[in-house]
C-alpha positions, 0 to 999 in steps of 0.5 A: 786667598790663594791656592797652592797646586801639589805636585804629586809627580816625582822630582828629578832628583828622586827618579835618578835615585830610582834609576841608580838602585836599579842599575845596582840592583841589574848588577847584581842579578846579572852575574848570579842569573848568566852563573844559573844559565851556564850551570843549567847547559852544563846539566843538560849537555851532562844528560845529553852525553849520558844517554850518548853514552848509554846508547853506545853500551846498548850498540856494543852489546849489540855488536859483538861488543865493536865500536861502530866505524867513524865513516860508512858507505855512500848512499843517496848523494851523501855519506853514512857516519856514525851521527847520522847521513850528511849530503855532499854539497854545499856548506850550510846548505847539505842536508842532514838526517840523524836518524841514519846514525849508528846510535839513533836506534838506541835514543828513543828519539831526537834531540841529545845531539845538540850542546846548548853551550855550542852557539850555532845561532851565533853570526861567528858560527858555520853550519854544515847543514840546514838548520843542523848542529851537532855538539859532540865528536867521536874518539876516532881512535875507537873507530880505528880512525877514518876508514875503521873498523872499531876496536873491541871495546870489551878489550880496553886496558881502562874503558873509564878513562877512554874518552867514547864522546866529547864536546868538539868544534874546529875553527874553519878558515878554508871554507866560505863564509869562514877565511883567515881574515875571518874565522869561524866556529863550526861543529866537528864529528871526532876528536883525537890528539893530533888536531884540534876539536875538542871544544872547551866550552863549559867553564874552559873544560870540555863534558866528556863520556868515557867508554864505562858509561861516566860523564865528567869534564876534562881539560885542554892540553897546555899551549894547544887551543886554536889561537885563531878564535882564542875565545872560544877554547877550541883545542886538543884533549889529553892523548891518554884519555883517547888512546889505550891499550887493548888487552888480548883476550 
């Protein structure tokens, strides 16, 4: 009498069905999990421009209610801005000390600078300092520009609709790694309406702290991001969220 083996394994036709239901099943799950993990950076860069933003309150009431300059004096090989010393030298390789900015004192800590949608690890991504990034730039037209001073903050016509921080970066063609057959992502120190820094980064709009202490989102100009790297929603804010007019006390 003879004596069939059973197979226990699966057969070919059942592992392809297995295979098949899982590659279904990733598709699924892959939208709803990379929807949760934008969500989850728009929350922290929120929090992160809020404290910015609070730090800031806490600076001009300190000063006399004076935004503080976009640039300060040179000390030790680099220059004091308003996000902290940067050393002179070469790109990527600068060092770069957040504790020296003009909100720090405020913070309680470190930490808030850094967008986590601002991919900095990224090969297309410049540094300017080691092992630095920072996600957010200064409306330069609080800072009275490049050379300062600030303006009275306590003078703005409608300090909630002035934009005090934003998500920038700027396409860089002109500096090594980065040329023009080469285009790269780096971070940027301010925003205003003639150039293109503000970075649209969170769903095409850029998170935004205005001067009364709100955070919200903002949109591009039309025809104004920086066909250089299209995909990355580089371009210009609105000019009346950034300029406005002071009233006479």
């Amino acid at each position: 009498m003879s004596h069939r083996k059973k197979h226990t394994g699966f057969t070919l036709v059942e592992l392809l069905v297995v295979i098949a239901i899982i590659a279904i099943l990733a598709s699924l799950l892959l939208p709803v999990l990379s929807a949760a993990k934008r969500r989850a950076h728009d929350t922290v860069c929120t929090g992160n421009l809020r404290q910015l933003s609070l730090a800031g309150q806490m600076y001009w009431s300190d000063n006399e209610h004076r935004a503080f300059a976009y640039r300060g004096e040179s000390v030790d090989g680099g220059d004091l801005f308003w996000f902290g010393w940067l050393e002179r030298g070469g790109e990527g390789a600068r060092r770069f000390d957040l504790a020296k900015g003009a909100l720090h004192p405020y913070l309680g800590g470190g930490g808030v600078e850094t967008c986590p949608s601002l991919a900095y690890v990224d090969a297309r991504f410049k540094l300017k300092a080691k092992g630095a990034a920072f996600g957010y730039g200064y409306n330069l037209h609080l800072a009275g520009g490049l050379a300062g001073p600030g303006v009275r903050i306590d003078r703005l016509g409608k300090p909630g609709g002035t934009v005090f921080l934003a998500d920038a970066a700027q396409v860089n063609t002109f500096q090594s790694p980065a040329s023009r057959e080469n285009p790269m992502l780096e971070e940027f120190y301010y925003v205003n309406d003639p150039e293109r820094t503000a970075h649209f980064r969170h769903g095409q709009k850029a998170t935004v702290a205005f001067c009364d202490g709100h955070v919200g989102l903002a949109g591009f100009v039309a025809g104004s991001i920086d066909d250089r790297m299209p995909n990355q929603w580089v371009g210009r804010l609105p000019g009346e969220l950034l300029r406005d007019t002071m009233v006479e006390p």
